[in-house]
C-alpha positions as CSV (number, residue, x, y, z in Angstrom):
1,X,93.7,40.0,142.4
2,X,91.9,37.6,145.1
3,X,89.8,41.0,145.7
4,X,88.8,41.1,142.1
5,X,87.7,37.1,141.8
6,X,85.4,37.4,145.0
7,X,83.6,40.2,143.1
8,X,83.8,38.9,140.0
9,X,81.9,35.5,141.8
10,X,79.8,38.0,143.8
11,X,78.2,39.0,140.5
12,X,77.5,35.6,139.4
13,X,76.5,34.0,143.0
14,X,72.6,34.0,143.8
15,X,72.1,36.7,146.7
16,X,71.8,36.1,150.3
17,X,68.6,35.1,151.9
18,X,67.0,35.9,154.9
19,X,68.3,34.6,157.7
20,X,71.7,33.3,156.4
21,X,74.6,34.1,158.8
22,X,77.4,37.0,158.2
23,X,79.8,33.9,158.0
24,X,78.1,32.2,154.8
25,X,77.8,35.3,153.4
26,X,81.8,35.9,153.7
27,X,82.1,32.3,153.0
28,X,80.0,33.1,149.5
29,X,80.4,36.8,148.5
30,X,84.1,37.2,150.3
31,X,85.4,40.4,152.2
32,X,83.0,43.2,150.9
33,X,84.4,46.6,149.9
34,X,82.9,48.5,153.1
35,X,80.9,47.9,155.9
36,X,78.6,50.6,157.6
37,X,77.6,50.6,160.8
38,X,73.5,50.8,161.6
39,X,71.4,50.2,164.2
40,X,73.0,48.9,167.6
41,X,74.7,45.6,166.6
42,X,73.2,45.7,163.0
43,X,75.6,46.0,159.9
44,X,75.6,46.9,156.5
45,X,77.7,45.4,153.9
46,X,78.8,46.6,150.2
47,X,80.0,44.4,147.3
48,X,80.5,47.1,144.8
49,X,81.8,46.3,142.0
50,X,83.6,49.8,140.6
51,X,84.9,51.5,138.7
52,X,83.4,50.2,135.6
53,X,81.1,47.1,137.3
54,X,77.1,48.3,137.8
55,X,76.1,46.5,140.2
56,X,76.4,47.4,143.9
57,X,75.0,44.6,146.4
58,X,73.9,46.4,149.9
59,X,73.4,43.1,152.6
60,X,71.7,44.2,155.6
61,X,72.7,42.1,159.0
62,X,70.5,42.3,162.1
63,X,72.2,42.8,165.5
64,X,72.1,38.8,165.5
65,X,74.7,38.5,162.4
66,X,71.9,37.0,160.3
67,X,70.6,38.9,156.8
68,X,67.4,40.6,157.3
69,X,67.4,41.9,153.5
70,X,70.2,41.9,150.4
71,X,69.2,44.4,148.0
72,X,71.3,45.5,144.1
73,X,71.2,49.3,144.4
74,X,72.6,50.7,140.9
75,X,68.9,50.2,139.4
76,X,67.5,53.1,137.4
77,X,63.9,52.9,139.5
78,X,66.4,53.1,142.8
79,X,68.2,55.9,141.7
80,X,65.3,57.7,140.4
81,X,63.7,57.3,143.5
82,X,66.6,58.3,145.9
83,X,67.9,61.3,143.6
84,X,64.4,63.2,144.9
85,X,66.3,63.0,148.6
86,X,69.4,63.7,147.9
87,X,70.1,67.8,148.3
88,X,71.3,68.1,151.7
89,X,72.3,64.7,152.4
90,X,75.6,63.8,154.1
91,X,78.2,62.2,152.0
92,X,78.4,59.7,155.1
93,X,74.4,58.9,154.2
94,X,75.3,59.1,150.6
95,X,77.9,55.7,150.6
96,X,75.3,54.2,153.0
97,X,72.7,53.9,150.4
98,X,74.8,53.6,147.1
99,X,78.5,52.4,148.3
100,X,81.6,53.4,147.3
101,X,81.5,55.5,143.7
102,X,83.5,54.3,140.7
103,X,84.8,57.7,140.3
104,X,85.6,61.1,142.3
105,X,86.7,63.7,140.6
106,X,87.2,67.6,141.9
107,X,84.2,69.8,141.6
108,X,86.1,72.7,139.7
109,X,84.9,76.4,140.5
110,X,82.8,75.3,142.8
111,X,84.7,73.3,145.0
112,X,83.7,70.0,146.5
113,X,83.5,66.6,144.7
114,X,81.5,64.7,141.9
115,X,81.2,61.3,143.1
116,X,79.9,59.1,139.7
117,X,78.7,55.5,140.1
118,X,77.7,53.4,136.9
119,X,74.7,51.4,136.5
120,X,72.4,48.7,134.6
121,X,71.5,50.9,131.8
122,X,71.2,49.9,128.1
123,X,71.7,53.6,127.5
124,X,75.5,54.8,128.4
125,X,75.0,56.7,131.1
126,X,76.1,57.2,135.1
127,X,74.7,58.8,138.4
128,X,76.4,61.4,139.5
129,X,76.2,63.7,142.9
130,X,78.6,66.6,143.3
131,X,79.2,67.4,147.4
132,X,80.4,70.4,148.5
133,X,83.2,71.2,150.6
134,X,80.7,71.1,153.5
135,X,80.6,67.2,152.6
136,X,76.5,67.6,151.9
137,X,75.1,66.5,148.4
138,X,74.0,69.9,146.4
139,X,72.4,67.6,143.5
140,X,73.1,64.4,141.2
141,X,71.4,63.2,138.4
142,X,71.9,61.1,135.3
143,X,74.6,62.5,132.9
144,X,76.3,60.7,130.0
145,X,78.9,58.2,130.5
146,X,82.3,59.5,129.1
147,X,84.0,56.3,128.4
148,X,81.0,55.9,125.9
149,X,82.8,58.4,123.1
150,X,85.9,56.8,122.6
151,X,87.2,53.3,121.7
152,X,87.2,50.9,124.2
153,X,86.7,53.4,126.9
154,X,90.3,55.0,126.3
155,X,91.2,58.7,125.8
């Protein structure tokens, strides 16, 4: 629950700035829902807030512990542009750039994974990437958002 209300206030509180520390940024946004390692020292942090939140905050920290950059990811001009690079990409790469996905589900006959993650759409749809057993993206792209054809998002 304490989980919940830090993301719940991470999608209300203004995002970092440059050059705040990783501590006001825990202090503001609370524990974030993964961390990524990236260049020597540097950090990445994700405030996602899944399964049915569409908004995913990436926080860059420099090797100092300070924000160099705070970008929200699930944009349609973001996705657009990153779904031209995604055949062959490692599922490793994949979380790095969009976080953790609201839904995986198995990629029937053939194998792998279908990793979905909603966004800020006013249409009612969600990106999807299926990943092969190989753990590399085969392809993703915009599909309609199942929760959108029944009440309330309930089967």
């Amino acid at each position: 629950m304490v989980a919940l209300a830090a993301l719940v206030g991470a999608c209300m509180t203004p995002p970092p700035t440059p050059g705040q520390s990783r501590d006001e940024v825990l202090r503001t946004w609370g524990t974030p829902t993964a961390r990524y390692d990236r260049a020597p020292g540097a950090q990445r942090l994700e405030y996602a807030t899944g399964p049915y939140g569409r908004t995913t905050w990436m926080i860059d920290l420099d090797a100092t512990g300070r924000v160099s950059s705070a970008r929200q990811v699930m944009t349609e001009p973001f996705l657009m542009d990153f779904q031209g690079r995604l055949p062959g990409m490692p599922s490793r790469e994949l979380l790095f750039n969009l976080g953790t996905p609201g839904e995986r589900r198995g990629g029937g006959r053939q194998g792998g994974e279908i990793w979905s993650w909603r966004y800020e759409t006013n249409d009612c749809l969600w990106f999807r990437v299926s990943i092969g057993d190989d753990q590399l993206v085969r392809d993703g792209g915009f599909y309609p958002d199942w929760t959108c054809d029944t009440p309330n998002g309930s089967d």
